[in-house]
C-alpha positions as a Markdown table, in Angstrom:
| # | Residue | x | y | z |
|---|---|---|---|---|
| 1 | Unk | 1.0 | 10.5 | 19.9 |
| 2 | Unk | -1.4 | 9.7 | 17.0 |
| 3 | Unk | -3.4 | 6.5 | 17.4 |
| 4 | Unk | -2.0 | 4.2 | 14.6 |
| 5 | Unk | -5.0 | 2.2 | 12.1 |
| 6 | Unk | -2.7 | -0.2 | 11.6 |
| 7 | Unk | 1.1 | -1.6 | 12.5 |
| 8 | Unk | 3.1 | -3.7 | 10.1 |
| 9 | Unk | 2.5 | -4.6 | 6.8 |
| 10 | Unk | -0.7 | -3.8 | 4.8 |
| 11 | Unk | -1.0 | -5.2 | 1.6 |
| 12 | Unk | -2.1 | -2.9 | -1.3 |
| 13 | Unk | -4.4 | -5.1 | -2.6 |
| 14 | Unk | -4.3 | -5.9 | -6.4 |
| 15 | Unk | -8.2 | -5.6 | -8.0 |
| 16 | Unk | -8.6 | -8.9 | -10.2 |
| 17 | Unk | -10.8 | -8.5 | -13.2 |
| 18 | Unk | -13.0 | -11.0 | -15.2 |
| 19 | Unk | -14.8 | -10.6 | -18.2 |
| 20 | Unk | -14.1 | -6.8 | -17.6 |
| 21 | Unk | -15.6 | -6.8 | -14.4 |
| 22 | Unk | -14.4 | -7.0 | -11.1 |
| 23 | Unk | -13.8 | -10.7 | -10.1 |
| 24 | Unk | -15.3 | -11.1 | -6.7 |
| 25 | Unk | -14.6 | -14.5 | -5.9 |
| 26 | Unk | -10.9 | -14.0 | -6.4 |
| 27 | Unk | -11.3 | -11.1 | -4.2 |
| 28 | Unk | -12.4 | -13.0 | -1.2 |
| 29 | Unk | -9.5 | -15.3 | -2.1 |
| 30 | Unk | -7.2 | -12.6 | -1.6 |
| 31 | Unk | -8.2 | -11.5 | 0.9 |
| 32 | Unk | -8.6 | -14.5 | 3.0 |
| 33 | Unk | -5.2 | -15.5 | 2.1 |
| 34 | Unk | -3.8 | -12.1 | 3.0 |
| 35 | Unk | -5.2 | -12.7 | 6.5 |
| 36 | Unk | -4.4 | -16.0 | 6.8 |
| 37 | Unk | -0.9 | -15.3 | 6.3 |
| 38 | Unk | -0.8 | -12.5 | 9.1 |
| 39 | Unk | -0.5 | -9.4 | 7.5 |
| 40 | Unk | -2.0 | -6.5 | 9.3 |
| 41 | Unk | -4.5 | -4.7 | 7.2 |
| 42 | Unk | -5.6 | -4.5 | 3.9 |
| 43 | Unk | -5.8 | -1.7 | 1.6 |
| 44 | Unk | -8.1 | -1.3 | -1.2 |
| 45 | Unk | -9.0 | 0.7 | -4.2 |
| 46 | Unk | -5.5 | 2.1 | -3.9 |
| 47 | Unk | -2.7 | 2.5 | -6.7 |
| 48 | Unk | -2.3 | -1.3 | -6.7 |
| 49 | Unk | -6.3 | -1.8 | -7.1 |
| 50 | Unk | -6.4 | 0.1 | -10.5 |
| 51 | Unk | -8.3 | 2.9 | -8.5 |
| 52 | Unk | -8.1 | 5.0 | -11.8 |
| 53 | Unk | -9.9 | 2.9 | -13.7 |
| 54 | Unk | -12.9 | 1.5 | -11.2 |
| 55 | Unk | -16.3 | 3.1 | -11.8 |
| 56 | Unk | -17.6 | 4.9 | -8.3 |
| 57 | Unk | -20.1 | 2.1 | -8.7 |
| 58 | Unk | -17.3 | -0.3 | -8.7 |
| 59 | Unk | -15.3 | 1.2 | -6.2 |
| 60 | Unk | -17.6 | 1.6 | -3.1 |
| 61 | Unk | -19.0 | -2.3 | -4.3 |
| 62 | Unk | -15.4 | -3.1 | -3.8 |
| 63 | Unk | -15.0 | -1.3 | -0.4 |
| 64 | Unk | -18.2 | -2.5 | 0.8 |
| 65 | Unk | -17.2 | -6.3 | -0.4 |
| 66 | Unk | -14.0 | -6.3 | 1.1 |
| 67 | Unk | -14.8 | -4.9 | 4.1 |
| 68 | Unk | -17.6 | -7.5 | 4.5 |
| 69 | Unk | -15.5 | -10.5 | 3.7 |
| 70 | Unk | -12.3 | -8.8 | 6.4 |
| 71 | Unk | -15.5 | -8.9 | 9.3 |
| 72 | Unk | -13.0 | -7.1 | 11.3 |
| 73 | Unk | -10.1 | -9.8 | 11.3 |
| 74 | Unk | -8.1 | -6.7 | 10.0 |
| 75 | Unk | -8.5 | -3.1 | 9.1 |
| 76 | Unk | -9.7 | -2.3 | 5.8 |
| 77 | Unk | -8.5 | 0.9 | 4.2 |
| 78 | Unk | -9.9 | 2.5 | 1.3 |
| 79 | Unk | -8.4 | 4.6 | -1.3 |
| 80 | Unk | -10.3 | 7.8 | -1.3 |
| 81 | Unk | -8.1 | 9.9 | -3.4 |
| 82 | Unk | -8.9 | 12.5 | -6.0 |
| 83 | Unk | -7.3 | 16.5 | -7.6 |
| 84 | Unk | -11.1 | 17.4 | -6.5 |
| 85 | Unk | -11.3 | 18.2 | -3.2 |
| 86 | Unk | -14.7 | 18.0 | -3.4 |
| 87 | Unk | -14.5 | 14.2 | -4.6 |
| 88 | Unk | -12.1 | 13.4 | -2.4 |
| 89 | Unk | -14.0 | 14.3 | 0.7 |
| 90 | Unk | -17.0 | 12.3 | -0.6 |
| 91 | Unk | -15.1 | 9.1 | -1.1 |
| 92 | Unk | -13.7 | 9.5 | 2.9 |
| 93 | Unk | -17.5 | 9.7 | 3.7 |
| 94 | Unk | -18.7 | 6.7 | 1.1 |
| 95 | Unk | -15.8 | 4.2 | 3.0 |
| 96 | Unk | -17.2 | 5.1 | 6.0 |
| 97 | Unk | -20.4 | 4.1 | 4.9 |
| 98 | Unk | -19.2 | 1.4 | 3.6 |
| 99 | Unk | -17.6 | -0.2 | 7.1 |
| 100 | Unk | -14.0 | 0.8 | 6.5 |
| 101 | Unk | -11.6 | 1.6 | 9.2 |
| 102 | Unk | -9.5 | 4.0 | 7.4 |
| 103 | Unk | -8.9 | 6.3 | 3.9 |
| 104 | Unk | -5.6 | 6.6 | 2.2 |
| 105 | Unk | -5.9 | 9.8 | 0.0 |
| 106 | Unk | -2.8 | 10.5 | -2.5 |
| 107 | Unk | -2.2 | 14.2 | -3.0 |
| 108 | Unk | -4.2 | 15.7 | -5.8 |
| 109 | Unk | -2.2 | 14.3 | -9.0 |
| 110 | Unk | -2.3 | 16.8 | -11.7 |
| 111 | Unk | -3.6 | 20.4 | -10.9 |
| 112 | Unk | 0.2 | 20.9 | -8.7 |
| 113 | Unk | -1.5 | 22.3 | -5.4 |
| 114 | Unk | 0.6 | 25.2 | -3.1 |
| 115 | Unk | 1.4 | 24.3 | 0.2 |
| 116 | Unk | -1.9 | 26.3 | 1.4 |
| 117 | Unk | -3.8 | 24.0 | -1.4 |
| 118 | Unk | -2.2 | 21.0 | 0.0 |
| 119 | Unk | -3.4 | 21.6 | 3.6 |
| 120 | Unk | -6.9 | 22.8 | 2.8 |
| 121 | Unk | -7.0 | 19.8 | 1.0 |
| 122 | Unk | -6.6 | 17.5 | 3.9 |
| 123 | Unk | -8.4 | 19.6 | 6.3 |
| 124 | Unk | -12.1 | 19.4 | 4.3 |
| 125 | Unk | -11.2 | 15.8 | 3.2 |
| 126 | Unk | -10.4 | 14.7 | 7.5 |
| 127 | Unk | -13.5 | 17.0 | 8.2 |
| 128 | Unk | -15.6 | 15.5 | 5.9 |
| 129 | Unk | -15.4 | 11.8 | 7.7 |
| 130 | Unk | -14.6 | 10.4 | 11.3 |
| 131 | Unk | -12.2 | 7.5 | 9.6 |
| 132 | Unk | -8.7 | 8.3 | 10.2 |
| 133 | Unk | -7.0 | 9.4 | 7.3 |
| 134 | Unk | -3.6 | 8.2 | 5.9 |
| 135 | Unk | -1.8 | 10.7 | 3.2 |
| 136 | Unk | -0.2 | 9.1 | 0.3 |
| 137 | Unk | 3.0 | 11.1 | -0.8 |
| 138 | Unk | 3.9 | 9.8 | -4.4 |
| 139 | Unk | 5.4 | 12.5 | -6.3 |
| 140 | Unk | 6.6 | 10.6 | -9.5 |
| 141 | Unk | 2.7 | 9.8 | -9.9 |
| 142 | Unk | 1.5 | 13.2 | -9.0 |
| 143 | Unk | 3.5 | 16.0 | -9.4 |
| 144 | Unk | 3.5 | 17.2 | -6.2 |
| 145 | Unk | 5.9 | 16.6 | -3.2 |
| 146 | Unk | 4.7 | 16.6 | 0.5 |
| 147 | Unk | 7.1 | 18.4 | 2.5 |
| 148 | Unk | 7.7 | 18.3 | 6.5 |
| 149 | Unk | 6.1 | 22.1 | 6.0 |
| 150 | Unk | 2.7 | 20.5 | 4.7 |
| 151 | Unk | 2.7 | 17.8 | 7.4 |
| 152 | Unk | 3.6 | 19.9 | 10.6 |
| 153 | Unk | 0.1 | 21.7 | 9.7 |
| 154 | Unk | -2.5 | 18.7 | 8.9 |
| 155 | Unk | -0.4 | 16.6 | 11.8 |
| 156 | Unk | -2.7 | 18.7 | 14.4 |
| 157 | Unk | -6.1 | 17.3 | 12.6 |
| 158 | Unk | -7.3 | 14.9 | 15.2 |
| 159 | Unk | -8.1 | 12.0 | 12.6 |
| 160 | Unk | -4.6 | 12.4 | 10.0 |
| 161 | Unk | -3.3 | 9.3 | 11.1 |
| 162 | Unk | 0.3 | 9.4 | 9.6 |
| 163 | Unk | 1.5 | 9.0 | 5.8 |
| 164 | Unk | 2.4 | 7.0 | 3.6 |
| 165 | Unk | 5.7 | 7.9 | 1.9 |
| 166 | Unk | 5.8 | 6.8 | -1.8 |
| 167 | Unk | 8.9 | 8.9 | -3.0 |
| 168 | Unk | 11.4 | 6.2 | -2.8 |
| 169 | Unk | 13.8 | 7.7 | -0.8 |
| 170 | Unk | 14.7 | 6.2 | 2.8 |
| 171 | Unk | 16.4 | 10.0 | 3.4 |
| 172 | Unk | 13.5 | 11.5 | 3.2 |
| 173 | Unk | 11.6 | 8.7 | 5.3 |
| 174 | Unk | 14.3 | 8.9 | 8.0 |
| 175 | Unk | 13.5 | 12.5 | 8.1 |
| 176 | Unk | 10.1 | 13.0 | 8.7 |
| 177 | Unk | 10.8 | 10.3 | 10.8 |
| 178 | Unk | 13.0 | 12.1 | 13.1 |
| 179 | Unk | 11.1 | 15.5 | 12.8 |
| 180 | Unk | 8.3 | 14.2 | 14.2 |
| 181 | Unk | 9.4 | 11.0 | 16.0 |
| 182 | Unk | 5.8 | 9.2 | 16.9 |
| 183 | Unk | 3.8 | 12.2 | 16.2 |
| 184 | Unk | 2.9 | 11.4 | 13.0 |
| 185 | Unk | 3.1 | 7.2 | 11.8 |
| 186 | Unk | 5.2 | 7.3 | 8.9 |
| 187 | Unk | 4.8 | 4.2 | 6.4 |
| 188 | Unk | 6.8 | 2.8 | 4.1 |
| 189 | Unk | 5.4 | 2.9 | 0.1 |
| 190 | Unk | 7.9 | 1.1 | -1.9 |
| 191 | Unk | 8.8 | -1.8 | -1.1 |
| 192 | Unk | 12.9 | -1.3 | -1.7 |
| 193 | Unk | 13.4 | 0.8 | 1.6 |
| 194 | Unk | 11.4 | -1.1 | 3.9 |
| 195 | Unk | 14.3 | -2.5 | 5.8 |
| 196 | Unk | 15.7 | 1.1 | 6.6 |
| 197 | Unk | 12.1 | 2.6 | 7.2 |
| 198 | Unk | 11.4 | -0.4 | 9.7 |
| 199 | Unk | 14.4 | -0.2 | 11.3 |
| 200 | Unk | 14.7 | 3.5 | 11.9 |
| 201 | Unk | 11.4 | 3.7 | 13.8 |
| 202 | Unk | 8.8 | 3.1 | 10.7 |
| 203 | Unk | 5.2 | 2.3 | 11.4 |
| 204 | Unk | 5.1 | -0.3 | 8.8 |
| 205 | Unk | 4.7 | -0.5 | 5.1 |
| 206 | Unk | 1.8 | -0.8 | 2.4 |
| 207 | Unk | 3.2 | -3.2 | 0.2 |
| 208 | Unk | 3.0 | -4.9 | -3.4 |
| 209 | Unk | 5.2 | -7.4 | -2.3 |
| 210 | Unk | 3.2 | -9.1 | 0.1 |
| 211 | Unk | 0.7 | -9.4 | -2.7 |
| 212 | Unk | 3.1 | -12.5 | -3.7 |
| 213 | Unk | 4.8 | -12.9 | -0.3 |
| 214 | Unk | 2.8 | -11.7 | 2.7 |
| 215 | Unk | 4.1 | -14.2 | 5.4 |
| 216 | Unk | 7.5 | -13.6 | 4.6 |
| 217 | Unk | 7.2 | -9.4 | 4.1 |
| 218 | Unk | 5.6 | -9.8 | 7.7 |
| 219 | Unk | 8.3 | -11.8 | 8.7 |
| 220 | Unk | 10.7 | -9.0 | 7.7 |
| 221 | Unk | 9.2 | -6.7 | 10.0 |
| 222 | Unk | 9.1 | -8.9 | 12.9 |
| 223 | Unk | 12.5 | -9.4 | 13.0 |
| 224 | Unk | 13.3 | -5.9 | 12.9 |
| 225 | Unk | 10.4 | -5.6 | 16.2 |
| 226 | Unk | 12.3 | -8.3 | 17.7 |
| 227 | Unk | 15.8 | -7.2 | 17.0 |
| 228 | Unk | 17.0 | -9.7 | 14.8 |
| 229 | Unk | 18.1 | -7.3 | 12.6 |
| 230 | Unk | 20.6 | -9.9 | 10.5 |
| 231 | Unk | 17.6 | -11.7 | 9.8 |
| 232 | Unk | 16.1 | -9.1 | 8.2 |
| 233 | Unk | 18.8 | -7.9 | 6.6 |
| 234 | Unk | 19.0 | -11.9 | 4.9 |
| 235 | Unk | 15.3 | -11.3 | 3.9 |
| 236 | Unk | 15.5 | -7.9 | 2.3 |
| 237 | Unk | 18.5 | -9.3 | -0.2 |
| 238 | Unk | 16.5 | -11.9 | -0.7 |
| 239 | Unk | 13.7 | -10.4 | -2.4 |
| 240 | Unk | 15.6 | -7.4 | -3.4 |
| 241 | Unk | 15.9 | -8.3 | -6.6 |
| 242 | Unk | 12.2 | -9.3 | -7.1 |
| 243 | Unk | 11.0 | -6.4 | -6.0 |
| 244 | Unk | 13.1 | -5.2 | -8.7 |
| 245 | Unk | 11.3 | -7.1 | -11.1 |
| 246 | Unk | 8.2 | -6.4 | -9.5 |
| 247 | Unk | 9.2 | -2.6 | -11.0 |
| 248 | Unk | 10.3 | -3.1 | -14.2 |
| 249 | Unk | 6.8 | -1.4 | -15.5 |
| 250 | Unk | 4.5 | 0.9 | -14.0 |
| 251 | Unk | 2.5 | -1.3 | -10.9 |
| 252 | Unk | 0.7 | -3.2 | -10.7 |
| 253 | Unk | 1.3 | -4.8 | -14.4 |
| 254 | Unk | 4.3 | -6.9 | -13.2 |
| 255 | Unk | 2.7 | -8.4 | -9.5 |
| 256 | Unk | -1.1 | -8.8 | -11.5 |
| 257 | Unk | 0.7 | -10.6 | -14.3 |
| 258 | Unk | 3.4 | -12.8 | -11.9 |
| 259 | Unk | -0.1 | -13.4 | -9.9 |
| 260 | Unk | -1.7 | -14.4 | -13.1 |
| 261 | Unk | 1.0 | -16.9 | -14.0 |
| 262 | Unk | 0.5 | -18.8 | -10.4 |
| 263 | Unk | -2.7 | -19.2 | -11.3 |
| 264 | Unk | -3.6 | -16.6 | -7.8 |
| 265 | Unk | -5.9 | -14.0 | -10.6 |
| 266 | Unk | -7.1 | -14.2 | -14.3 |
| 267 | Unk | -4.8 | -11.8 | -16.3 |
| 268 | Unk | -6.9 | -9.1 | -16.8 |
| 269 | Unk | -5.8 | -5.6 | -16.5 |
| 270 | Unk | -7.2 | -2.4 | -17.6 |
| 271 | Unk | -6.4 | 0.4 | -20.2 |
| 272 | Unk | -4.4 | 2.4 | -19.9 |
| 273 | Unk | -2.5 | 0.4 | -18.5 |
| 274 | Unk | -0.9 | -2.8 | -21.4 |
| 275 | Unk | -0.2 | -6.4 | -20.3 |
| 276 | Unk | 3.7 | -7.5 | -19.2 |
| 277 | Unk | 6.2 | -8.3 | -22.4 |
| 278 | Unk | 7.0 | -12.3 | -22.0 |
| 279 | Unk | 10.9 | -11.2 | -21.3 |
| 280 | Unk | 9.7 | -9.4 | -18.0 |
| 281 | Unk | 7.3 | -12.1 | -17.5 |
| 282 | Unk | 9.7 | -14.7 | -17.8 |
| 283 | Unk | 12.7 | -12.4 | -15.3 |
| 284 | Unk | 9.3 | -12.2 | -12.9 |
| 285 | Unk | 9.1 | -16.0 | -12.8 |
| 286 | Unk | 12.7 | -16.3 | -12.4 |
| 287 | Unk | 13.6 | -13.7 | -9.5 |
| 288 | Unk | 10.1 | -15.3 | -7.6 |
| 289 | Unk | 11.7 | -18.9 | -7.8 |
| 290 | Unk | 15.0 | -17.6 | -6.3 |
| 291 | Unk | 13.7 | -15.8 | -3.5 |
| 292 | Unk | 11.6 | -18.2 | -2.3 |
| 293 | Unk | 14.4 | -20.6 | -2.7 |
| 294 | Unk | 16.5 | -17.8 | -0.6 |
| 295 | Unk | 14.1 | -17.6 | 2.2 |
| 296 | Unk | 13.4 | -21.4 | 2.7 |
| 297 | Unk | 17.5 | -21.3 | 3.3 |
| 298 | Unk | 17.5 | -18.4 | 5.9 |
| 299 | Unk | 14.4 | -19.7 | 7.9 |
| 300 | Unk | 16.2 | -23.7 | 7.9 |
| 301 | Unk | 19.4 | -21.7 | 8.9 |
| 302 | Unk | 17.4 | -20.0 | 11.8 |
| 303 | Unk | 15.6 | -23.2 | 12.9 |
């Protein structure tokens, strides 16, 4: 059985930007509320963080920050992605250097790797660092699918630590799942099938949602740990049709620009990528209102 970085729900971590740089005091306030608020580790640098856009300056300041201000309270992962293997494995050594416990590395977007690419792939980038390392399946993203055949073969590198399946379909969670039961930690990355991933033996889930509700994604997954399975049920319609919302354009424009209209972030966000239209802002504010509205109900009706 692989030893698992992290159980529950890690927040993919939004990157907040000021005057076109990043805005580390609102990073620390993330982060701090993230903790509070009990979620189980943090990932940085990832999809959510704007990865594609950070300078390598910015992006190991950002790991080294973040880890600095965690101080261990919770792992810190640290996207270490890149279509050059050669990059890729010197990202997984510049978060170790930088204190993290852990890389998440998406499959290389782009050049369309074989199988045999895919696996070389992970087995320089897990050689290249003694972190464990998370995949990151997202194949609307990258082009690329990571089948069961891919990781049977990079499930026997001592530090590949499980996956993170992006694809959007609880089938295809519930089957890795059940090929390699807790072989491989298998973790949900969109936020719609986290009730089925939990419930069917998931390891967890790296979340946008709990960017906006951490205490109440985490309290999803504990009632599915402590087999209050109705519970959760009530919690996943609840925000169902947030996280909805929180899709409506490619993430993280709708969670940085519902963040920015709380007043959490300034509402900065980086080209390519083109702020929210007011009509999705305005649904955003809307479905936000009724689930918290929702879940205030279900935890009175459970007092």
């Amino acid at each position: 059985m692989k030893k698992r970085v992290f159980e529950g729900i890690a927040t993919a971590l939004v990157t907040p930007f000021s005057n076109g740089a990043i805005d580390y005091p609102a990073v620390e306030r993330l982060i701090e509320r993230q903790i509070a608020l009990k979620v189980s580790a943090l990932v940085v640098a990832g999809t959510t963080g704007e990865a594609p856009t950070l300078t390598r300056e910015e992006w190991h300041s950002l790991a080294e920050y973040s880890v600095s201000v965690a101080r261990g309270r919770v792992p810190v992962l640290v996207g270490a992605g890149s279509n050059s293997t050669a990059e890729a494995s010197s990202r997984a050594r510049a978060a170790e250097d930088a204190g993290a416990d852990g890389v998440l590395v998406v499959t290389p977007y782009y050049n369309k790797a074989s199988r045999e690419g895919l696996v070389r792939h992970y087995e320089e980038v897990c050689a290249s660092t003694g972190l464990p390392v998370i995949a990151y399946n997202v194949p609307s993203r990258t082009g690329v699918d990571m089948g069961v055949d891919v990781l049977e073969m990079i499930a026997k590198i001592p530090n590949f630590a499980g996956i993170k399946e992006a694809s959007g379909s609880a089938a295809r969670c519930a089957h890795v799942i059940s090929y390699f039961g807790d072989d491989v930690p298998v973790y949900s990355g969109s936020d719609e099938i986290n009730l089925p991933v939990f419930s069917i033996g998931g390891a967890g889930a790296v979340s946008v949602l709990s960017n906006v509700l951490p205490n109440e994604t985490v309290r999803m997954w504990d009632a599915v740990q402590k087999g209050n399975l109705d519970e959760a049920r009530e919690l996943s319609s609840a925000v169902a049709p947030l996280v909805s919302a929180l899709f409506s354009e490619v993430n993280p424009i709708p969670v940085k620009a519902l963040m920015s209209s709380q007043g959490v972030i300034g509402d900065e966000i980086r080209l390519p990528l083109y702020p929210l239209s007011e009509d999705k802002k305005n649904r955003l504010a809307v479905e936000y209102g009724k689930a918290v509205m929702k879940i205030k109900g279900i935890i009175r009706g459970r007092r």
